[in-house]
C-alpha positions as a Markdown table, in Angstrom:
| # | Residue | x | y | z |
|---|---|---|---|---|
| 1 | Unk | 19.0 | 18.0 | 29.4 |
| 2 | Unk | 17.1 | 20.8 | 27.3 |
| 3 | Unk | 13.3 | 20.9 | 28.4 |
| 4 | Unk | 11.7 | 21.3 | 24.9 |
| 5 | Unk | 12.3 | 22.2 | 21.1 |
| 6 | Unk | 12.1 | 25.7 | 20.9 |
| 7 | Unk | 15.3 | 25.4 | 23.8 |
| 8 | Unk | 16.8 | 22.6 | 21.1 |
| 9 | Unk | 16.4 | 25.9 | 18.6 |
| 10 | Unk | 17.7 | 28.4 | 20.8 |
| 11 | Unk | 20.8 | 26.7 | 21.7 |
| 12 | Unk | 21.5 | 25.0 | 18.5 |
| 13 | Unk | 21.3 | 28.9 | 17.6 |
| 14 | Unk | 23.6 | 30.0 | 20.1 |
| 15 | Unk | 26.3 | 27.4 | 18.8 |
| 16 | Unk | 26.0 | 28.3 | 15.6 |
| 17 | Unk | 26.6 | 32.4 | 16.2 |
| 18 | Unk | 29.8 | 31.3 | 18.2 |
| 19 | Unk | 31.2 | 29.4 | 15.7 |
| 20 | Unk | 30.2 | 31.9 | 12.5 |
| 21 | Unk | 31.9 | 34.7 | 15.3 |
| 22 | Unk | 35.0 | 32.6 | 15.7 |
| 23 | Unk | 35.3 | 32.0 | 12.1 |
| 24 | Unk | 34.2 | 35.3 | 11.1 |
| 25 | Unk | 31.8 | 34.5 | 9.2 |
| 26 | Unk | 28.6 | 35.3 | 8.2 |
| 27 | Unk | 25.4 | 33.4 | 7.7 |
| 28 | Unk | 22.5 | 33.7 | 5.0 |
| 29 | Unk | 18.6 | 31.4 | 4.3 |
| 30 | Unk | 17.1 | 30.7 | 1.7 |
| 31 | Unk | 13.5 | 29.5 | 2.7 |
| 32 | Unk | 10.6 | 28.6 | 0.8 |
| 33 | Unk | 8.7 | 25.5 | 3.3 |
| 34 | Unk | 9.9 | 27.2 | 6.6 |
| 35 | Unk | 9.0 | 30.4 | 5.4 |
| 36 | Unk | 11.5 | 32.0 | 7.4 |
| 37 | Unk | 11.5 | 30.8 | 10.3 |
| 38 | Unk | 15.4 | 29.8 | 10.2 |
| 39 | Unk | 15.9 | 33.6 | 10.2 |
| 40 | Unk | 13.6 | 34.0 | 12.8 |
| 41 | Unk | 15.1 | 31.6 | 15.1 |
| 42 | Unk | 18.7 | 33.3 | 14.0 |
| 43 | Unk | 17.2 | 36.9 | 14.6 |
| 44 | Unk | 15.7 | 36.2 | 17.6 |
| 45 | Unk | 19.3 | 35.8 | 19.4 |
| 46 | Unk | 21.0 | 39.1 | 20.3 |
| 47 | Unk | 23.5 | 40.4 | 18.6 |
| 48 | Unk | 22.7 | 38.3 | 15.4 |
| 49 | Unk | 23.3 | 41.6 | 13.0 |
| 50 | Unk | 27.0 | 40.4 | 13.6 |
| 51 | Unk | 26.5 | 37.3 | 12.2 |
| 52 | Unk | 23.6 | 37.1 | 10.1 |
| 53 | Unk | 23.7 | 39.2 | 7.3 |
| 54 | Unk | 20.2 | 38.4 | 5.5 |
| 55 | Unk | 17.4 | 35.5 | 4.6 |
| 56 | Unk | 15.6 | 35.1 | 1.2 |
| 57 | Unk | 11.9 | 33.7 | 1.7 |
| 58 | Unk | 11.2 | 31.8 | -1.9 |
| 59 | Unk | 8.6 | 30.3 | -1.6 |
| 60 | Unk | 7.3 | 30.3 | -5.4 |
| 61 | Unk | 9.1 | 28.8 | -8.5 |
| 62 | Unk | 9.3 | 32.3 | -9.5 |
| 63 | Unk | 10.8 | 33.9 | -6.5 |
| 64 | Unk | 13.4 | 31.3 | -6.4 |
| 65 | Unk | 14.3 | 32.1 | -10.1 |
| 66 | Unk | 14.2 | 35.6 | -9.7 |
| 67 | Unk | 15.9 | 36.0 | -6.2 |
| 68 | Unk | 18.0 | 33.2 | -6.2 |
| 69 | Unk | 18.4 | 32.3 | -9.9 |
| 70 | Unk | 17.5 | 28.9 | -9.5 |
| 71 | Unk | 17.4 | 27.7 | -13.0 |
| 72 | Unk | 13.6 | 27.3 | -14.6 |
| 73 | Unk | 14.7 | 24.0 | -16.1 |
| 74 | Unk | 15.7 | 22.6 | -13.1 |
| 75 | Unk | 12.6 | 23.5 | -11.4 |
| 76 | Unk | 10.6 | 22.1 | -14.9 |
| 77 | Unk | 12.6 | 19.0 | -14.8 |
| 78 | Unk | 12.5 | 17.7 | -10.6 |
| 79 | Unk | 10.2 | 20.4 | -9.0 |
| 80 | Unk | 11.1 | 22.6 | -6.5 |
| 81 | Unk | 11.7 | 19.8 | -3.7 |
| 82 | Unk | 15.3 | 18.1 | -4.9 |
| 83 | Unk | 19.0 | 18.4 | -4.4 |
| 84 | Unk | 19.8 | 20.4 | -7.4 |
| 85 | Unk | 17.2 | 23.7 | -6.1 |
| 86 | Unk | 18.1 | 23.1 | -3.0 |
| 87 | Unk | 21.8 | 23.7 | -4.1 |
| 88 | Unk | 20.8 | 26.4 | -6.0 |
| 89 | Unk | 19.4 | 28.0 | -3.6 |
| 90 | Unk | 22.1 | 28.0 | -1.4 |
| 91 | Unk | 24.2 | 28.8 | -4.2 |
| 92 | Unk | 22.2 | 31.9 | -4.8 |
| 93 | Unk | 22.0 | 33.1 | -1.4 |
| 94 | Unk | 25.7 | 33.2 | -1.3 |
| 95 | Unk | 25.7 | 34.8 | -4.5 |
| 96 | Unk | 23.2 | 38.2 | -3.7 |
| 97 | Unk | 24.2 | 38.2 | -0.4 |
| 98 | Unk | 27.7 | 39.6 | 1.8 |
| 99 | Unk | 27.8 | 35.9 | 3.8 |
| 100 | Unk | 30.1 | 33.4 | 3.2 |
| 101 | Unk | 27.9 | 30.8 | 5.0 |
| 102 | Unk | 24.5 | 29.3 | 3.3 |
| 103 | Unk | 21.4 | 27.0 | 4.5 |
| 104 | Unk | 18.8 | 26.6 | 2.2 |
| 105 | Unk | 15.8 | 24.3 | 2.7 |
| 106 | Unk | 12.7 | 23.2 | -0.2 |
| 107 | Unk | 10.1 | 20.7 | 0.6 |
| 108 | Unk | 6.8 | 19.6 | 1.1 |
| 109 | Unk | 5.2 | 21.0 | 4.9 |
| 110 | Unk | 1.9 | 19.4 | 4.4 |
| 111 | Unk | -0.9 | 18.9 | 5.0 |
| 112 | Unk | -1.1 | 18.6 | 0.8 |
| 113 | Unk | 1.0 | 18.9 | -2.1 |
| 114 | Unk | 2.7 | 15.6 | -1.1 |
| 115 | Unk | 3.1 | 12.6 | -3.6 |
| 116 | Unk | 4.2 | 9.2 | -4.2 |
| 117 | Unk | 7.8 | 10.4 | -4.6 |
| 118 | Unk | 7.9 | 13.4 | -2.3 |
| 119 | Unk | 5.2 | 12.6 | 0.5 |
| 120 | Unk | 4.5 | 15.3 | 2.8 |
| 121 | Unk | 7.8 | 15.6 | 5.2 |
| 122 | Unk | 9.7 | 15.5 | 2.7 |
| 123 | Unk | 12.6 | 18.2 | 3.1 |
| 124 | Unk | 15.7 | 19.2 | 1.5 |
| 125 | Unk | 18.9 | 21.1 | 2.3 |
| 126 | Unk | 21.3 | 22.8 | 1.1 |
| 127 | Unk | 24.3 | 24.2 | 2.6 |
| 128 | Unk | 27.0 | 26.4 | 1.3 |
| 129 | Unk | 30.4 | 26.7 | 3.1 |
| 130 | Unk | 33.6 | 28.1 | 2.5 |
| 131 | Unk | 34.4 | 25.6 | -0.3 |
| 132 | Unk | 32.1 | 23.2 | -0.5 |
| 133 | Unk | 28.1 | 23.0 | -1.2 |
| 134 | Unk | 26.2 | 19.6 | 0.0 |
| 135 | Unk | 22.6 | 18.6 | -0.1 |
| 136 | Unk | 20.6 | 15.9 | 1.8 |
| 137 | Unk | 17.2 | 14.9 | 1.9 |
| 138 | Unk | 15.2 | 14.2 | 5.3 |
| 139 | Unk | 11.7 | 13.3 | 5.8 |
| 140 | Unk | 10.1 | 14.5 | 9.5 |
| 141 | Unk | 6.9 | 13.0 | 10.6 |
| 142 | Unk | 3.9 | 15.2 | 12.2 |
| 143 | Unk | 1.5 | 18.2 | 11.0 |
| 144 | Unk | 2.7 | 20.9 | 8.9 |
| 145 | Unk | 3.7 | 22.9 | 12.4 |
| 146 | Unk | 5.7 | 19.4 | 13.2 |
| 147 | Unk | 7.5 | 19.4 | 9.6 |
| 148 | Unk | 8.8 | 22.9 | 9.5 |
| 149 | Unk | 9.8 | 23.0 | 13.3 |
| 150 | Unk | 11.6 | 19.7 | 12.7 |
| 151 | Unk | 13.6 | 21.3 | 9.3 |
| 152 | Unk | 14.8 | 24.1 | 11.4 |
| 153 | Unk | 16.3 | 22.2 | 14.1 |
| 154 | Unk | 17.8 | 20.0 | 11.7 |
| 155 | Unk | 19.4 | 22.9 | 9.9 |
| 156 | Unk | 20.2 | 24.6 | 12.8 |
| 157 | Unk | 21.9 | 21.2 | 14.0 |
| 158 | Unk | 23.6 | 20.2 | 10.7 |
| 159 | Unk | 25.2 | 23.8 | 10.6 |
| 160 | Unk | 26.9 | 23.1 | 13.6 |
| 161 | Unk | 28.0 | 20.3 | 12.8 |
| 162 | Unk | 29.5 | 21.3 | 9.2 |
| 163 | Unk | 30.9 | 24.4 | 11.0 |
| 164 | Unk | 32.6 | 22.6 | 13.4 |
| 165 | Unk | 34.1 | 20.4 | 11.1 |
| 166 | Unk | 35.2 | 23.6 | 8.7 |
């Protein structure tokens, strides 16, 4: 049994480099409410340069326009945290990047900016593989430290998971 998160992190890292290696294939983030701590966790392992090729931190409207080209409508129309940006983003990384393998996340970390529709928790994904792209929405419960912790283990986890199954 693994003794605590940052060890959930670590090893959820460690299957996800084995199976980007096997497959030969590389991974890119696009960030904007984990700030990059996806890459970290990624860049933290040794040897990552062999399968992580680069992460985007978009945290603004306008960095994720102008990084990832996120369209500005979509942003207008549903915000930043939806399926569509989320997909976008992923879609971008892949697109100004060398990887064939994408994890993007948007949402709301706390402890404000949260609403009615999107309370704070509220995260989505969006991953890019070898053909196909797929979203989903979560909602983690905690403090802004809780939130984002909680949206990189679950992207960690879910990459795994849709790597495995590629």
């Amino acid at each position: 049994m693994l003794q605590n998160k940052e060890q959930t992190i670590e090893y959820s890292c460690g299957l996800v480099a084995d199976l980007l290696l096997k497959k030969q294939l590389r991974l890119v983030t696009a960030e904007s409410c984990t700030g990059g701590l996806i890459a970290a966790a990624c860049t933290d392992l040794a040897g990552s340069s062999a399968w992580f090729e680069r992460g985007f931190v978009t945290y603004s409207n306008a960095a994720k326009t102008e990084l990832l080209d996120v369209p500005e409508r979509v942003l207008r129309r549903a915000g930043a945290v939806c399926g569509p940006v989320a997909q976008a983003m992923a879609e971008g990384a892949l697109a100004h990047s060398h990887a064939q393998v994408a994890v993007a996340v948007t949402g709301v970390a706390g402890p404000s900016g949260g609403s009615p529709a999107k309370p704070v928790g509220t995260v989505w994904f969006g991953f890019a593989l070898p053909g196909q792209v797929l979203t989903e929405k979560c909602h983690f419960d905690g403090d802004r430290a809780a939130v984002r912790q909680a949206t990189v283990r679950h992207a960690l986890e879910r990459l795994v998971e849709l790597l495995d199954a590629a």
